[in-house]
N, C-alpha and C positions, 0 to 999 in steps of 0.2 A: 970361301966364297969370293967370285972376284966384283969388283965394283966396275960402274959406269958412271960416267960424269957428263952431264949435261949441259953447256955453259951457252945460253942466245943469248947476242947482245940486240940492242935494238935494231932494228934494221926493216928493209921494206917488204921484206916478207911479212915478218911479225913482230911485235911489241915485244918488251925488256922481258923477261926471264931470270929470277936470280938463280946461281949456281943448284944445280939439283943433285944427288948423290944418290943412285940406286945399286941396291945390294945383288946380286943375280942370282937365281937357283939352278943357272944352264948358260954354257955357251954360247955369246951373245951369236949372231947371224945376218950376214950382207945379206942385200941383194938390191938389183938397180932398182927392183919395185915394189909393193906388196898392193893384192887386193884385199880389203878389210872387210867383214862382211857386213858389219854395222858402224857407224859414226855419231857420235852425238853431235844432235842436231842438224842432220844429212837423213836422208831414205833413201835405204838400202844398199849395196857395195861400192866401193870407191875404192880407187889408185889413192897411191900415196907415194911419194919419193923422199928422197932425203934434197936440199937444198940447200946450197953454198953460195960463198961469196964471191966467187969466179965469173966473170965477165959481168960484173954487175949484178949476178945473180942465176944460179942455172939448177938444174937436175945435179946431183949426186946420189953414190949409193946412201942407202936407209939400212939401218940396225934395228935388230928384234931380239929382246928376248926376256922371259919368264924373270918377274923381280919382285922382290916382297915389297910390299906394299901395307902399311900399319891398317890403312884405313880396310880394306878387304883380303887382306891375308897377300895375299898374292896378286900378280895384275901380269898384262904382255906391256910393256914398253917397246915401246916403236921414235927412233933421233933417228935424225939426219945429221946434215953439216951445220957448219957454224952458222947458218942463216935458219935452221929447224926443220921442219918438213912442211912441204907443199901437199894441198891433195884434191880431188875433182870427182866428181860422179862415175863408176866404169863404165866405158864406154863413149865418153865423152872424149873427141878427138883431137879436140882442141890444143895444140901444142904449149905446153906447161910453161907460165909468163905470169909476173906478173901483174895485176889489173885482167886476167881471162876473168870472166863470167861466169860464175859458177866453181872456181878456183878457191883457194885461200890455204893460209898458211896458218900453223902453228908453230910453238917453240918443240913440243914433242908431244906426243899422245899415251894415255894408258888407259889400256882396256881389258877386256874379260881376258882373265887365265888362259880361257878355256878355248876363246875365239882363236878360228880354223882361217888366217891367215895362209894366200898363198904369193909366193913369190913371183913374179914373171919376167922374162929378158934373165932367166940363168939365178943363181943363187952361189955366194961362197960362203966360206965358213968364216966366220971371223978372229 
């Protein structure tokens, strides 16, 4: 199994994050975007990116993939860049900044195994 490493340091996206180590059961996977279908503490789909430390802060691609997880056996992890991932309402057009409204960022996310993530603006492999 190969691992993933998580590492946010403070920053304005999101709050400190210590080193996280996740174990993968699959090929982790870019892409510049993902729709998620559920968030907690959000209703109903949302963009998500990956977000880095480049020009003060911007879009990069986001990583996905299948990881064991103690507490529910398994989970989807979804990182960005070294500033964590950014994420928004779908459909909200709002270009990704920020202080946007309805914006926020976290260090990374894990959700249902099982959740039918899809990618948009293209997909590579990682």
């Amino acid at each position: 199994m190969a691992q993933i490493y998580v590492e946010v340091e403070e920053n304005p996206n999101c709050a400190y994050s210590p080193l996280q180590t996740f174990q993968t059961l699959e090929p982790p996977k870019t892409a510049t975007a993902l729709v998620v279908p559920e968030v907690s503490g959000g209703r109903g789909a949302h963009a998500v990116v990956g977000w880095g430390s480049a020009r003060g802060g911007s879009a990069c691609p986001v990583t996905y993939a299948r990881v064991t997880d103690s507490g529910a056996g398994s989970s989807l992890l979804i990182s960005g860049g070294d500033f964590g991932i950014r994420l928004k309402p779908l459909g909200d057009r709002t270009p990704w900044k920020i202080g946007a409204a309805g914006q926020w960022g976290e260090p990374y996310m894990l959700t249902d195994a099982a959740a039918a993530v899809t990618p948009i603006e293209g997909e590579t492999s990682g």
